[in-house]
N, C-alpha and C positions, 0 to 999 in steps of 0.2 A: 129516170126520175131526175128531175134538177137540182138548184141546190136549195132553193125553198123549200119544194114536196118533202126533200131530205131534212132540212129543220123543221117541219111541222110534224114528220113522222117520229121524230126525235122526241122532240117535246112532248108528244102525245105519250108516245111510250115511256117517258121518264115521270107525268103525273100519275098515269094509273099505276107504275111502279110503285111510289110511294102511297098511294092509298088504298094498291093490293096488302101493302105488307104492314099499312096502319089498320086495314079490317082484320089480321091475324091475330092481332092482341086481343085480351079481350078488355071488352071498357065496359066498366061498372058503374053502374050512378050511386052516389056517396047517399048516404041514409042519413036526414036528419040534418039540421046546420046551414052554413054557407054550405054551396054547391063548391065543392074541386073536384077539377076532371080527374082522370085515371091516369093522364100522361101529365101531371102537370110536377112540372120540375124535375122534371127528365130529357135525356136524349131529344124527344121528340118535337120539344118545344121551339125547336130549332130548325126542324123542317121545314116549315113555312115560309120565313125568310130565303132558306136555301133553296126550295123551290121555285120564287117568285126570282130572285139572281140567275140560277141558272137558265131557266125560261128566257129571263130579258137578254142574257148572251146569246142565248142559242138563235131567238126567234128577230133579233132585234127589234122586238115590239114592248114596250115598255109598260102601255096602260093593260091590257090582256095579261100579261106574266103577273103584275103585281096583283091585278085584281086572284088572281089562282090562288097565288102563296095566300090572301087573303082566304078565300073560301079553303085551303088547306086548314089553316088556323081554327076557323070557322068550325070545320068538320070534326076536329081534332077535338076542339073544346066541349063541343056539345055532346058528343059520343057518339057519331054518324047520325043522328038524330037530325032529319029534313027541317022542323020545325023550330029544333034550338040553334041550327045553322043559320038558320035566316034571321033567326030573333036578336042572335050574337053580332055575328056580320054588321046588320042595320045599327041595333040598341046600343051593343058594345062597342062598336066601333065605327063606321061611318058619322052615326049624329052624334057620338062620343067625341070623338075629336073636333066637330066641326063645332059644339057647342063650350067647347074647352075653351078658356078667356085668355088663355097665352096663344093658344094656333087662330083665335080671331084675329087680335094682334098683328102677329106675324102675318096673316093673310090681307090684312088692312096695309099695312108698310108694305107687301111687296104692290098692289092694287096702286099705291100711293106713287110707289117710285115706276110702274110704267107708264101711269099717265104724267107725270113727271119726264121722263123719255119723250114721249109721244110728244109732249108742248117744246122740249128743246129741239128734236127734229124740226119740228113745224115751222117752229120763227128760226131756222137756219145756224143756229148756236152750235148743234154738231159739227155739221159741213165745214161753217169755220173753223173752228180749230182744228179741224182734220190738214184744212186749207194753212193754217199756223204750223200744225206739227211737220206739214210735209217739207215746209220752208227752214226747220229747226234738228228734225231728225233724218238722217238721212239715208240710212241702212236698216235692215231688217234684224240685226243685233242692236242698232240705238233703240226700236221700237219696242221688244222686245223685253231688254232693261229697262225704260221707261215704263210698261207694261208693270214689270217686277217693284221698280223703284214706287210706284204710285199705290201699290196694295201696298208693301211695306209701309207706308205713310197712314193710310187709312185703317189702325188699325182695333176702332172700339170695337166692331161688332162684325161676325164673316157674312152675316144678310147682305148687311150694307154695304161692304166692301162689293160682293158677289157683284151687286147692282151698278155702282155706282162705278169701280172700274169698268166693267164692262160697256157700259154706256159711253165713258169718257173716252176709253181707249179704243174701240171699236172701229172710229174711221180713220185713224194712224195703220192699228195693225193692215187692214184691208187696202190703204195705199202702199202698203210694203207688200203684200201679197202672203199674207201671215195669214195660215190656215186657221176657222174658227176653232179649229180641236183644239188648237194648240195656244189660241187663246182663252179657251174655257181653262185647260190645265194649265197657264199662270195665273188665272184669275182663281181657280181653288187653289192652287198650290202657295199664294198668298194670301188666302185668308183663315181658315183652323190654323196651321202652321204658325201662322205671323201673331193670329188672339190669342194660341196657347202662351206665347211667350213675352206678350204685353202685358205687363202689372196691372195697367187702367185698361180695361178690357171687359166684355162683359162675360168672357170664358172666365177671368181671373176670380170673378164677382163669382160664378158660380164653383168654382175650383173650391173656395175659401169656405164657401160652403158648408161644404162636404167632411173638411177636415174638425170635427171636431175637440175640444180640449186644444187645440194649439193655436197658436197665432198664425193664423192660412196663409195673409199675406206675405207675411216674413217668407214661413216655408215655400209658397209660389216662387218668392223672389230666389230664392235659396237653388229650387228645383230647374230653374232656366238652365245652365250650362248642361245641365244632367241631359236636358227634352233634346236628344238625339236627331229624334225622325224631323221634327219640326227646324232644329239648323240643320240638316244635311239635305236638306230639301231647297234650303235656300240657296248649299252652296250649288244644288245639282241644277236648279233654273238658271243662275249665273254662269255657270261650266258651259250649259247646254248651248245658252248666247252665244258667246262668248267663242265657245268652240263650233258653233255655225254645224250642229249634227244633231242626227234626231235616230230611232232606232223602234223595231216594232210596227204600229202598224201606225205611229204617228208619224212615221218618214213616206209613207205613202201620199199621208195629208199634204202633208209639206210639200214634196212634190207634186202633185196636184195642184198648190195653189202659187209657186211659184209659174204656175202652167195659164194662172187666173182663175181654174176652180176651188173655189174657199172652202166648199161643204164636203167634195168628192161623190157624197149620197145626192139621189137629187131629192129627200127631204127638207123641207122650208119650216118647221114648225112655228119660227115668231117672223113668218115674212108681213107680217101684217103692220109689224113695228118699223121694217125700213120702209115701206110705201112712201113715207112722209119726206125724206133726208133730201137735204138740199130744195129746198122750196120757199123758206122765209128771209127776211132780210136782214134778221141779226148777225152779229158781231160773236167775235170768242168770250166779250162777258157775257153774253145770253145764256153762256156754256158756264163761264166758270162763277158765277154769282149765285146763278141757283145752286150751285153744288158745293160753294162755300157754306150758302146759307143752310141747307141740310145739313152737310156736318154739325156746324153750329147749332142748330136747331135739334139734333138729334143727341147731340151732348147734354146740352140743357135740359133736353126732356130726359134722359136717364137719370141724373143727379135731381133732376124735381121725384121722379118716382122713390132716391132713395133717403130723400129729406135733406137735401142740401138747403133747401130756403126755411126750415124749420131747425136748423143752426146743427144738422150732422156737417164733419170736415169732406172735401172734395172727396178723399180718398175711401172715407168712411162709405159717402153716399153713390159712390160708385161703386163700392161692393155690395150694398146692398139696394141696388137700381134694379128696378122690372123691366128688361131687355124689351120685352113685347109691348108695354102701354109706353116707353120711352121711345121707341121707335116710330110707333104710329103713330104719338104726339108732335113727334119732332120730323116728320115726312109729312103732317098734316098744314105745320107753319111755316116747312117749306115750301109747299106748294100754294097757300096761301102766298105768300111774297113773291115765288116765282110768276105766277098770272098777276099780282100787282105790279110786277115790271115790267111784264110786255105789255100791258094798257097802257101804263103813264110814256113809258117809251114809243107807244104805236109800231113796234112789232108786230103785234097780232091783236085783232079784234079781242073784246069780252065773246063775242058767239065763237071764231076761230078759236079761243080756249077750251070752249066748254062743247066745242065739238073734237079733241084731243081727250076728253075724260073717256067716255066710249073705246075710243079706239087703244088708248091707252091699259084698259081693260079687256081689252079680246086677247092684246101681245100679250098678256099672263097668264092668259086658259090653260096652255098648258103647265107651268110650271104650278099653278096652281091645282089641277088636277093629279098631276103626278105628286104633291106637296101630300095631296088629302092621303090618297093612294097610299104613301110611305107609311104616313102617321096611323091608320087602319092600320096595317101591318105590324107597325110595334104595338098597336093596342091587340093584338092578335098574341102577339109573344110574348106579353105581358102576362097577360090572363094564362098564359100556358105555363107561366112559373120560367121563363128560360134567366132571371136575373139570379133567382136561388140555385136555381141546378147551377151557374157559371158560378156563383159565390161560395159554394158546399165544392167545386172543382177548386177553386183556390186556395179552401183552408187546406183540401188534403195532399195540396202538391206542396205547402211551403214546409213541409216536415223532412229535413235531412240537406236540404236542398238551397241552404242558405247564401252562396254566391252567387249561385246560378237564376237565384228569385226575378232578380230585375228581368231578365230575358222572359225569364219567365211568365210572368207578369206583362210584358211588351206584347209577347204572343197571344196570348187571353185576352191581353186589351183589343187586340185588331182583329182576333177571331169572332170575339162578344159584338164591337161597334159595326162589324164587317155584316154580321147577322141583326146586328138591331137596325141600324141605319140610325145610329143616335150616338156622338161621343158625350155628353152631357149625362146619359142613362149609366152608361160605360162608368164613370167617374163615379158617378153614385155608388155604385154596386163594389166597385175595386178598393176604392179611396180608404172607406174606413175598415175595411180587410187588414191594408197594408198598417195603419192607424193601431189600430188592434191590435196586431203581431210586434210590434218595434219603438213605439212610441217610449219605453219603456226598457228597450234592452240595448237598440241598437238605432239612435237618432239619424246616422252618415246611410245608413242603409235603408233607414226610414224615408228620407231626402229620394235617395236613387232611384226607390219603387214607385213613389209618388208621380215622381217625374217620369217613370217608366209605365205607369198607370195613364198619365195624358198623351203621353209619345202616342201608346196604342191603340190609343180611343180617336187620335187623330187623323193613324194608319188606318183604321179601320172604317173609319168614316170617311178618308178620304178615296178609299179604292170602291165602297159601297154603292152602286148603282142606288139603293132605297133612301141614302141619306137627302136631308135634304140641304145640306151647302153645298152637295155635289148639282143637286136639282139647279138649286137658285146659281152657281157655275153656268151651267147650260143657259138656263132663261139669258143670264148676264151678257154670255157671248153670243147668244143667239145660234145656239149650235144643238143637234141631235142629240138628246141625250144619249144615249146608247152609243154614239160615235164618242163621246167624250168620255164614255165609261172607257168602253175596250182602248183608245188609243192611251188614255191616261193610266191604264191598270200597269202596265209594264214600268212605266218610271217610279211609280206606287212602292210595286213589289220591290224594285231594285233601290230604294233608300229605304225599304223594308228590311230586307236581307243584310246590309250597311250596319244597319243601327241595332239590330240582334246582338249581330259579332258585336256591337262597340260597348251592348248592355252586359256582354259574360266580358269583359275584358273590365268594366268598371264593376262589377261586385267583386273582382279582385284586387283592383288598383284603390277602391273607394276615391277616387280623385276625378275632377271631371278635365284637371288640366294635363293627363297623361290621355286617356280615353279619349277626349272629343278631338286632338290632334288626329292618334290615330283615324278613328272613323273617319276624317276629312282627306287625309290622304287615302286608305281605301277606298273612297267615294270618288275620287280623282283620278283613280289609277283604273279602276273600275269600268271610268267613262273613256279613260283615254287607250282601253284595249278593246272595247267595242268599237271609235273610230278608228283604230288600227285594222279591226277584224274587217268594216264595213269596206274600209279603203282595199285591203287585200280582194275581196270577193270581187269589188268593181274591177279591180284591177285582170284580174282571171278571167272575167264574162269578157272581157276586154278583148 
């Protein structure tokens, strides 16, 4: 048997597992009322998700495993019932989401920014500055950094980030021989990370939220030094440069594409998007104008959603901005301008544009089907109650247990995000738990959990194959998902494990300026005995 036959056999036996041992219970239909299933706010709520993750590692197929954990949901919810499965599935969730006006949104803005891509290939705007950067950068560490340094800049929202680094940075990384995995995971590893920790942010908007009775953005601002995972992640993409090493199954990449293969799989899922690269006659502004003019454009439309031009302050009307009609407002007037430049310039025809929308829209199919995909899925473990079962686990762990909370709380945050595919859900659910518990008794510690509440939600989101900044990652770099889930999971877990220890050292020290040292030397010494380790073994096979 190979090693496919052997993953299909796998997977096959690990779903009837789980819904031999979900036909043992028995399931009752509730009499009378709202309908709630028999599993709902239990254990089980949680299976769907973990079914549809483990499937996609096992099988590396991503649309098939998600759709499963979906129909697990599905099945769960209705009580095996063929007919409430189907009704669930569709009603509940498929045209559930898709008619939901934030996931329009979001699905309008990422539509917006491929064929956005698609018109800067075409009139040559890429190639150019590929053509600039090779003249400027001139190592696979300066790329790399610059990779890092340019999400660190971009940082109102991780959609846009996702996108728009990836686009920019694309034909640098590839003339250094920078494997797509490993630019998909600096292109996620700078964007949750870099917007948990931006004030002006649309994470920060939603954070502020959450918290209420306090002043959010204060406490936001407060809880940065605390947000572990999200700096140690920075320093570990920097180390990683820096120190020219990689570990896992992302040093295969890398080798690999040091080799000239960038993908190592010979799946192409957005090869539709480079068809175009190198073909038009523009310049590096053709590159960098539309991409100023999006940001800008995209800033503006946030603050118009949160009433800046009806006299709320910048800061006000960035926290309380609609991430998804800002977006697509402001991806809509950039591309507007963008096709006003290439006409008046003669870069590219008015037909040459408007044959770029199309094509610009196939390079999203997938991310945009695996996007629908996820969002089903959380409406699957939504309806199953899995945010109350995780919130009725956290009232009853913070009893006795008051140091150890923050870790505590870290771990729930990336187990909850890891299984939702959502850090924004995550935040909901934890935020006003910790609000609850301390607001009141213990403000320093109030601060820690907080901060340890979005660290989690950003670990968990970011190791998540279901999430979808990990998706729009993928789309971004033009990379497998499934190759960027597994090679990125190991550097995941390892500023996971980091920021644990750094969470039980700061519910003791309450100080973020004792704690965050250490964790960063941890993190460093960490790295620097796996290339000690990596160098010995070569040296042996030697």
């Amino acid at each position: 048997m190979n090693v496919t036959s052997r993953r299909k056999a796998a997977a096959g036996a690990f779903v009837l597992a789980v819904l031999l041992i979900g036909f043992a219970f028995p399931v009752l239909a509730s009499e009378g009322g709202d309908y709630v299933p028999t599993m709902y706010a239990s254990f089980w709520a949680l299976v769907p998700p973990v079914v549809a993750i483990a499937l996609a590692l096992i099988t590396k197929e991503v649309y098939s495993s998600l759709f499963i954990g979906i129909l697990v949901g599905g099945i769960f919810y209705s009580g095996f019932s063929f007919e409430g499965t189907v009704n669930h599935v569709l009603q509940g969730g498929i045209i559930s989401v898709l008619s939901d006006a934030y996931n329009v949104g979001i699905l309008v803005f990422l539509v917006i920014l491929g064929i956005m891509v698609s018109l800067m290939n075409r009139a040559g705007g890429s190639a150019a500055f590929g053509r600039w950067a090779s003249e400027h950068i001139k190592s696979r560490v300066g790329a790399q950094l610059a990779t890092v340094a340019l999400g660190v800049l971009i940082f109102i929202d991780d959609y846009f980030n996702c996108l728009t680094v990836g686009s920019v940075m694309r034909p640098v990384t590839d003339k250094h021989n920078i494997s797509r995995a490993k630019l998909a995971y600096l292109i996620d590893a700078t964007a949750a990370p870099i917007c948990i920790i931006a004030p002006i942010s649309s994470w920060a908007a939603a954070v502020t939220g959450f918290v209420e009775g306090e002043d959010g953005l204060s406490l936001f601002i407060s809880a940065i030094p605390y947000n572990f995972y999200a700096l140690l992640t920075i320093v570990m993409m920097i180390a990683l440069a820096v120190m020219s090493m990689d570990y896992g199954s992302m040093a295969v990449h890398e080798e690999n594409a040091k080799k000239g293969d960038l993908y190592t799989t010979p799946d192409r899922p957005y090869s539709s998007a480079e068809a175009l690269n190198d073909v038009g006659r523009g310049g590096v502004m053709d590159l960098m104008i539309p991409i100023i003019s999006l940001i800008i454009c995209c800033v503006i439309g946030m603050i118009y959603t949160g009433g800046f031009f009806s006299g709320e302050s910048f800061v006000t009307a960035f926290s309380n901005s609609d991430a998804s009609v800002g977006l697509a407002l402001g991806s809509f007037f950039g591309l507007l301008i963008t096709i006003l430049l290439y006409v008046l310039r003669k870069v590219l025809s008015f037909k040459e544009c408007m044959d770029c929308i199309p094509e610009g829209f196939k390079a999203m199919v997938p991310a945009i089907l695996i996007l629908t995909l996820a969002w089903t899925l959380k409406a699957m473990t939504d309806s199953l109650g899995a945010a109350e079962y995780v919130g009725n686990m956290m009232l009853s762990a913070s009893e006795g247990l008051i140091s150890l909370l923050p870790a505590i709380i870290f771990v729930v945050g990336c187990l909850l995000a890891f299984a939702t595919g959502t850090s924004w859900g995550t935040f909901g659910i934890l935020i006003p738990i910790v609000v609850h518990a301390f607001e009141n008794s213990d403000p320093v510690l109030m601060t820690i959990s907080i901060s340890a509440c979005m660290a989690g939600a950003v670990c968990g989101d970011h190791c998540s194959p279901i999430s979808d900044t990990t998706i729009m990652a993928s789309a971004g770099a033009q990379c497998n998902h499934v190759n960027h889930v597994s090679t990125q999971l190991p550097y995941a877990v390892s500023v996971a494990a980091v920021s644990f220890i750094t969470y039980i050292i700061a519910g003791f020290v309450r100080t973020a300026w004792i704690a965050l040292p250490v964790g960063i030397l941890l993190m460093l010494g960490f790295l620097f005995l796996v290339k000690m380790m990596r160098a010995s073994r070569a040296a042996g096979e030697v």
